[in-house]
C-alpha positions in Angstrom: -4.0 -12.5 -0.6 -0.7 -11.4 -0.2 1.1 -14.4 0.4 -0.6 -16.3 -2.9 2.7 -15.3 -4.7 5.0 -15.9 -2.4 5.8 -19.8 -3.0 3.4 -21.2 -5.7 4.5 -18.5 -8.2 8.1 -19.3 -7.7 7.4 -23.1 -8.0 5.7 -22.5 -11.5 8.1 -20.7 -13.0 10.8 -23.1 -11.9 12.4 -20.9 -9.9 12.1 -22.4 -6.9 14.6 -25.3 -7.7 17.2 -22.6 -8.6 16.9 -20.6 -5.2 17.0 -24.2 -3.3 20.3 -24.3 -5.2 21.9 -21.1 -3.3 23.5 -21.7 0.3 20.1 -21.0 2.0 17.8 -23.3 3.0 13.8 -24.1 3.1 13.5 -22.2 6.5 15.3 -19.2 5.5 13.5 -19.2 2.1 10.3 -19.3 3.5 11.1 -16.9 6.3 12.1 -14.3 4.2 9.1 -14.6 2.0 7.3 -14.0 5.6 9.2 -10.9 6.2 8.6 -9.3 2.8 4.7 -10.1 3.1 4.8 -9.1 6.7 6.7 -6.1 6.2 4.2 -4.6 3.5 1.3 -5.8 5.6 2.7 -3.8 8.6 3.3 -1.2 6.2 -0.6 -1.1 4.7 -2.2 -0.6 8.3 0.7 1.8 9.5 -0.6 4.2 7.2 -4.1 3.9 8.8 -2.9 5.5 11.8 -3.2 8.9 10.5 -7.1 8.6 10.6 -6.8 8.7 14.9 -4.9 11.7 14.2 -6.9 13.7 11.6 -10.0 12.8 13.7 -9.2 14.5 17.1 -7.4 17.6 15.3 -11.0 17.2 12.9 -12.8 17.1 16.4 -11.1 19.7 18.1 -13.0 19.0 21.2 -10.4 17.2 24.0 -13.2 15.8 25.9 -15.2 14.3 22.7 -11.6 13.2 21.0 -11.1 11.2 24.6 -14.2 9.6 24.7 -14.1 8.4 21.0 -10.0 7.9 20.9 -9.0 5.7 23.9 -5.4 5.4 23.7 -5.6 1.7 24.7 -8.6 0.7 22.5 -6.0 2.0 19.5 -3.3 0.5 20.7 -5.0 -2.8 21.7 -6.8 -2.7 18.5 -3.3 -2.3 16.6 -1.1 -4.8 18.8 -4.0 -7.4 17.7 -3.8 -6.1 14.1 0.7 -7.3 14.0 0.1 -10.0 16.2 -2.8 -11.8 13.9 -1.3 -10.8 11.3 1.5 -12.5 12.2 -0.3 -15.8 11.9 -2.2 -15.4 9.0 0.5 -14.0 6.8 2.1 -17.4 7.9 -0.9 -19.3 7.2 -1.0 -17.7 3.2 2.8 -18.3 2.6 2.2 -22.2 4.1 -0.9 -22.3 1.7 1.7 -21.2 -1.1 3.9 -23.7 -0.7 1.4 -26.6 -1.2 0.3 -25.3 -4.9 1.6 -24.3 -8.0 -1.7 -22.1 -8.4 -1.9 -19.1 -6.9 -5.7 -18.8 -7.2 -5.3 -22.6 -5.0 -3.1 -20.9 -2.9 -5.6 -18.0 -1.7 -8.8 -20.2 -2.0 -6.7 -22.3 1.1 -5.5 -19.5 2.7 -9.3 -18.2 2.7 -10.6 -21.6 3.5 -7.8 -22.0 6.7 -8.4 -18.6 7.8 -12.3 -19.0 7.8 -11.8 -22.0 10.1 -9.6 -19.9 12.3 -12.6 -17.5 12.5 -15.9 -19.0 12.1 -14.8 -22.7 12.5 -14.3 -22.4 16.1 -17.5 -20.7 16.6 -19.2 -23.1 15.0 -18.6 -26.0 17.2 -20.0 -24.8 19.9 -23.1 -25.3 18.3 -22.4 -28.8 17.8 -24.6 -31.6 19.4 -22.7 -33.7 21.0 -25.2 -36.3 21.9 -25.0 -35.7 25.5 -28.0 -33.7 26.0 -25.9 -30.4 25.7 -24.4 -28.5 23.1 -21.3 -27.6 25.3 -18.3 -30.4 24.1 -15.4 -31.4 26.4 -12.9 -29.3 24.3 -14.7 -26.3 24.5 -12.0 -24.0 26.6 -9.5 -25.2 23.7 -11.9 -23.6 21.3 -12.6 -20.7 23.2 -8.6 -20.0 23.4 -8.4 -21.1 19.5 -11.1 -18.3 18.6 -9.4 -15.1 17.0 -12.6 -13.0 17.6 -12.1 -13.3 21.8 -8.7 -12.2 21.6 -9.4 -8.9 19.4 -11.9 -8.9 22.2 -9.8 -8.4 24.8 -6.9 -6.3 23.0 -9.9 -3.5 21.8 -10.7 -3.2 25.8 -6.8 -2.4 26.4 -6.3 -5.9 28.2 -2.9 -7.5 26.8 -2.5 -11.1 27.7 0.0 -13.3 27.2 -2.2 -16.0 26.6 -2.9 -15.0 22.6 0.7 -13.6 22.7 1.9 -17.6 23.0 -0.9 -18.4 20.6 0.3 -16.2 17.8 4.1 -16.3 17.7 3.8 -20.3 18.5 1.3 -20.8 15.5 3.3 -18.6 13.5 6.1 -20.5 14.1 4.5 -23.8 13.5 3.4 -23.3 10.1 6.3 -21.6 9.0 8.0 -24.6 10.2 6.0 -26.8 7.9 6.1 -24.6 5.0 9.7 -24.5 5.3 9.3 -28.5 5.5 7.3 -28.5 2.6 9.4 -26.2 0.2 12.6 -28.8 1.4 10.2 -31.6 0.6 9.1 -30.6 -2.7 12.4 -28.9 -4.0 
């Protein structure tokens, strides 16, 4: 819901024409929009890092504050917090650039984002007419599924596997908003 703004608020105001008139481009456009929505979004869950804090000096127990605040679990846990955010940041501003509406422009986000989570789950429970529920591009689901990579980052095991995944999908659909924006300009 942050990115709504970003693209289809500037578009409907008219706006958008006049930026596209300054020696930037679409790409740096867009990817300054991601940087200001990225940067508060970092911004919003830095904050939440006092709570690990406040609850082991709250504790006041070592042993107790070790068992329920693993360094790597937090750090996992927050690594996977910037990374997917990352992507779906991108995925709002790319939504933004398709509308005028910003209600349209979160109702896609939303919509994408849900796909992203649940969508992937989901077809694993498809019938394939085979006489098994498993499909052929079931590892290409399994590596699509945002759930099994916070997964892994909460146990303290960094891959580099949802590292590509992230920074390449944000990249992508950054690249086509930025192709969109040019597009419609």
């Amino acid at each position: 819901m942050l990115t709504m703004r970003s693209v289809a608020e500037e578009r409907r105001l008219g706006t958008l024409e006049t930026m596209m008139t300054t020696p930037i481009g679409a790409l740096e456009l867009v990817a300054a929009k991601f940087a200001a929505a990225y940067s508060f979004y970092i911004l919003i869950w830095a904050s939440s890092m006092a709570y690990p804090l406040l609850t082991s000096w709250g504790l006041g127990q070592p042993a107790m504050t070790q068992l329920l605040l693993d360094p790597g679990t937090i750090k996992g846990g927050y690594a996977f917090i910037a990374l997917s955010g990352m992507l779906f940041i991108a995925v709002g501003v790319f939504s933004s650039s398709l509308t005028r509406s910003q209600l349209v422009a979160g109702m896609l986000s939303f919509s994408i984002l849900f796909m992203l989570m649940v969508g992937a789950t989901a077809l694993n429970f498809v019938e394939t007419g085979l006489g098994h529920n498993q499909f052929r591009g079931a590892p290409l689901v399994q590596y699509l599924q945002v759930f099994q990579h916070f997964e892994d980052f909460v146990r303290g095991t960094i891959d580099t596997r949802p590292l590509v995944y992230y920074l390449s999908g944000t990249a992508l659909v950054l690249g086509l908003a930025g192709y969109n924006v040019e597009s419609k300009a």
